[in-house]
N, C-alpha and C positions, 0 to 999 in steps of 0.2 A: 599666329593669327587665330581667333577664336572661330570654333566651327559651328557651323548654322543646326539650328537643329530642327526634327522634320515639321514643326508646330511654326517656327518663324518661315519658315521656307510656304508651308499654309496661310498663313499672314499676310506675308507678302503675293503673291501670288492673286489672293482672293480680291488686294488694294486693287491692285493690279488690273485684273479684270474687270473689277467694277467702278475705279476710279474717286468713290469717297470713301471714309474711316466710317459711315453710317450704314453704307451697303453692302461692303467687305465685313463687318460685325449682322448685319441680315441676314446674309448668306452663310456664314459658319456659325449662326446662333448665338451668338456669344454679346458681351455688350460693348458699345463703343467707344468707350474709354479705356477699357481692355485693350483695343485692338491701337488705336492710339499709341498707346503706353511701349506696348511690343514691338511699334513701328521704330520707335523712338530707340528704343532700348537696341533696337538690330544696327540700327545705322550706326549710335556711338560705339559699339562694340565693334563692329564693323572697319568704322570709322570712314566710310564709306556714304555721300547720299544717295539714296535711293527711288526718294520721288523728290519731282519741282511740285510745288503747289501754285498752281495756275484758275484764275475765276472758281475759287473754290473745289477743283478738283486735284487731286493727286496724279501728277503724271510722272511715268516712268525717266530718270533722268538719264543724261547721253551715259555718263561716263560708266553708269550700273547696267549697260546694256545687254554686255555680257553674261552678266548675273541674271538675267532677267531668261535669256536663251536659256541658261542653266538648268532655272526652274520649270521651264517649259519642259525641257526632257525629263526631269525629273517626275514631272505629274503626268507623263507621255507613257512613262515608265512602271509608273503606280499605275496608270489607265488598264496596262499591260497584263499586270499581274493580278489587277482586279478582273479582267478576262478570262486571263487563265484560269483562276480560280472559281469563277461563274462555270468555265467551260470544265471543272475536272467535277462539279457538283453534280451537273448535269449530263456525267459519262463521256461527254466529248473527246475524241480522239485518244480513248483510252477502250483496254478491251478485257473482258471476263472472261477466260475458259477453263471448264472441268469438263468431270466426264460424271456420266451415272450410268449403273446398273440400268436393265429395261422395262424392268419391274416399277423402280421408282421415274424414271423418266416418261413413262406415258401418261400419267395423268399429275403427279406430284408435284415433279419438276416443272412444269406449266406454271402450275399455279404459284409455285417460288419464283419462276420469272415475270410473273406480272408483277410480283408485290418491288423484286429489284427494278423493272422498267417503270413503274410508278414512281422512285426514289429517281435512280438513274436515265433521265428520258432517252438522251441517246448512247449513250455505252454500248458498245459491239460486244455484242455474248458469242459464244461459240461453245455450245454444246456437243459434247463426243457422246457415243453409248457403246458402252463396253463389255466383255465380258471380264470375268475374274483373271485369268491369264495375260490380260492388255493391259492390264494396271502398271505394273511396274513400271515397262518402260514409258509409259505415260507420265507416269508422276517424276522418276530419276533423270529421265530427260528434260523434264519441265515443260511437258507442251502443253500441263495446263497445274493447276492451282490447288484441285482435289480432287479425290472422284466419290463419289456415294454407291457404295457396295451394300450385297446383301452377306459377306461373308470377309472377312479380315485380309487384307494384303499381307501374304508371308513374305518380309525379307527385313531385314535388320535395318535398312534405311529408311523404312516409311514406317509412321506412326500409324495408329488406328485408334479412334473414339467411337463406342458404342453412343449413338445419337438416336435410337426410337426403336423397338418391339412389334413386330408384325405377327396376324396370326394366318394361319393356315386356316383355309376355308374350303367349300366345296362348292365347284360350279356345275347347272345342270343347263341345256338345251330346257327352254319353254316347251311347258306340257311332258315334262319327263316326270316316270311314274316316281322318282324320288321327290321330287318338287314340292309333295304336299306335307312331309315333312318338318318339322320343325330343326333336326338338326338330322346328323348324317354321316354314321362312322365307315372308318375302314373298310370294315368286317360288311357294310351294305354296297362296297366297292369292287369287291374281289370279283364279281359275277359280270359286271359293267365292260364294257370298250373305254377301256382308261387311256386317256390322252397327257402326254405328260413330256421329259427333261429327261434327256440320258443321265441315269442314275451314278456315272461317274463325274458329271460338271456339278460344280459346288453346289447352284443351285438345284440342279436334278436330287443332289443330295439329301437337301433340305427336304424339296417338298415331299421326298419317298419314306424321311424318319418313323412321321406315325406310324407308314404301315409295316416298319421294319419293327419296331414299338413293339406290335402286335405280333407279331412272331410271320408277318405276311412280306412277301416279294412280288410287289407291282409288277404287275406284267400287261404294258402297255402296248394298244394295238396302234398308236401311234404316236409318233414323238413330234418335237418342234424344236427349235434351239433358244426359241426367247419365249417367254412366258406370251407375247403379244399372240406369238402363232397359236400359243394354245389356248386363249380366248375366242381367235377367231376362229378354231379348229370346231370349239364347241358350240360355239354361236349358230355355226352351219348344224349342228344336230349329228357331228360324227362321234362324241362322244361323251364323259364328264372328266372333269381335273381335280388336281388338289393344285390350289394356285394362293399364292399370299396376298392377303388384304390390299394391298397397296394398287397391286398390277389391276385392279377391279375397283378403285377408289371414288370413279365418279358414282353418282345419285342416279342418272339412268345407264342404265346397258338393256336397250332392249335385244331380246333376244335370247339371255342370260338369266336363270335364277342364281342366287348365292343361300349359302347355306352354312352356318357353323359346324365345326367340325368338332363329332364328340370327344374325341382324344384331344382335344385343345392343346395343339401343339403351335411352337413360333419358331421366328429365326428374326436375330438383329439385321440392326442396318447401321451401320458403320460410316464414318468420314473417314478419306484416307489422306494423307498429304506425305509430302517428302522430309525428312525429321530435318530439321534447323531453318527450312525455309518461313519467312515471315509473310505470311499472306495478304494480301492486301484488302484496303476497305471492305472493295465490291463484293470479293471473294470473304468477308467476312461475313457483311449485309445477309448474300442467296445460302450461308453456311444457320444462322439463324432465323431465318424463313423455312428452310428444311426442318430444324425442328419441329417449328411450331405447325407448318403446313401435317406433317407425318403424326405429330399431337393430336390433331383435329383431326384426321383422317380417319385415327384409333379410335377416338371418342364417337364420332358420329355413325363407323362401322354397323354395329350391331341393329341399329334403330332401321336402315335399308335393306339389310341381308335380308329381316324376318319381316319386311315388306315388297321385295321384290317377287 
């Protein structure tokens, strides 16, 4: 028996609900002697009738009745998966999670989740913030997708992409005698209440390089464990930092001067993911948003630092 295919199964269907060969060709665009032709063509194929034609209308005949249920689940079916598909555009009951550093996650990562919840309206996100040592089992376990470090995940199972160049900057408390300044080395630091990252977490590492550079050993009068605390450490006027572009990336901070730093020193920023894993859309989407948000962040840097 020859098998219907999904175009007569549309054909019929369309007769169907609209009852003539002129309204079933309205309704699928097409024209009515096409539709005709196809009708014609299903049934001798078939060998099967399909409609009585009754006062000029097409009516569904007894003995096709069950074909006719058929295609009703059929388009019930297609309704189905044109839902689902509506619903996986739209993030519906599906879910995004990575993790970020704290640096990129206060103001960066924001702004990569608008541009995903703009795309994805309801997609459940679930954002971790991590340090360097929580990575691993984050990623090898899979409790999420990737994470965005300021410093590479060491272990033979997860990859690492350098994705964007951060620089090193310098923050002051408003109205600090460095603030008039145009830029601001090291060597104007040694003397300061340097507020900073235990000099053995990666990131501590990073931001202590210049003054290690310089032959100097930060000796900070107070520490914080995420770069957040040591914005707000300095906000309050307890003391200045060396802090990466990113963690300071909004347009205001009041409170806060920024300052280039004359050693013009950086640290990457890295995607990490688990090696073989294939990541999904979403987690594609906020992986490309990262760049370009961390792009524009670099670019537009400078022009705020030396108006703040």
């Amino acid at each position: 028996m020859p098998e219907m295919t999904l175009r007569q199964i549309e054909v019929i269907r369309a007769v169907m609900m609209t009852g003539t060969i002129s309204s079933a060709a309205e309704m699928l665009g097409v024209s009515a002697p096409g539709i005709s032709r196809l009708v014609k063509h299903t049934e001798e194929a078939l060998d099967i009738r399909l409609f009585e034609r009754k006062a000029g209308l097409f009516v569904p005949s007894v003995e096709a009745s069950a074909v006719f249920d058929h295609v009703r689940e059929v388009y019930k079916g297609v309704a189905n998966l044109q839902d689902a598909v509506g619903s996986l555009k739209r993030g519906e009951n599906v879910a995004l999670a990575f993790a970020s550093a704290p640096s990129v996650a206060q103001v960066i990562a924001a702004r990569v989740l608008k541009r995903v919840r703009d795309r994805y309206q309801s997609l459940f996100i679930d954002l971790n913030i991590l340090k360097i040592e929580e990575t691993v089992d984050y990623l090898l376990l899979e409790r999420g997708e990737f994470v965005i470090m300021s410093s590479q995940v060491q272990n033979a199972s997860v990859e690492n992409e350098k994705i964007a160049e951060a620089r090193l900057l310098v923050i002051l408390p408003e109205g600090h005698a460095l603030a008039s300044r145009s830029e601001i080395s090291v060597h104007d630091l040694a003397e300061e209440q340097l507020i900073g990252v235990e000099p053995s977490d990666p990131y501590g590492a990073l931001t202590a390089s210049p003054f290690r550079a310089a032959g100097l050993e930060p000796q900070h009068a107070m520490r914080g464990r995420f770069a957040q605390t040591v914005v707000s450490l300095v906000r309050q006027g307890l003391g200045v930092a060396v802090i990466d572009e990113f963690s300071v990336a909004e347009a205001e901070l009041p409170g806060l001067v920024r300052r280039p730093l004359v050693e013009g020193s950086t640290i990457d920023i890295y995607v990490s993911r688990k090696k073989g894993r294939v990541l999904s859309g979403f987690a594609e989407h906020a992986i490309t948003h990262f760049r370009r948000e961390l792009a524009r962040a670099t670019e537009e840097g400078p022009g705020y630092w030396r108006q703040s």
